[in-house]
N, C-alpha and C positions, 0 to 999 in steps of 0.2 A: 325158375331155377336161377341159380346166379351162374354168370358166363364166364365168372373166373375161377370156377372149379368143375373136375370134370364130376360126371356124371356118378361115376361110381363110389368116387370121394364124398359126395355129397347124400348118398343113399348108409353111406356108411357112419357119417357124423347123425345122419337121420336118424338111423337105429341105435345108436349110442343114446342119443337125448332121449326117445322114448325108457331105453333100459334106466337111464338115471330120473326120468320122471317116474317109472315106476316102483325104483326104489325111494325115494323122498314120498312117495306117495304111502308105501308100505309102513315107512318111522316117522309118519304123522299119524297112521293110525295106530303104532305099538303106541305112542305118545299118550293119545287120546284115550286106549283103553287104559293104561296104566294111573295116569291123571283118576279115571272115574272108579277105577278100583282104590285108590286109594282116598277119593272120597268116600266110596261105600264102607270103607272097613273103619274108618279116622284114623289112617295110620303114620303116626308122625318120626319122620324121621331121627335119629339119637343127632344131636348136637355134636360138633366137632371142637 
């Protein structure tokens, strides 16, 4: 643990990082599945 933050501080940044590694985790796989559905379908998007 590092000795310049207390204990509690430190359990609390902890669980924050997991909650944001879990969501980055979650929008690489919406990512991933949308990517492969729109291979499966060949659906291209309208031009801007």
């Amino acid at each position: 643990m590092n000795a310049a933050r207390p204990d509690g501080e430190m359990r609390t940044l902890a669980a924050e990082n997991e909650r944001l590694k879990k969501l980055l985790g979650e929008k690489d796989l919406e990512i991933a599945i949308l990517k492969d559905l729109v291979r499966k379908t060949g659906f291209n998007a309208p031009k801007r």
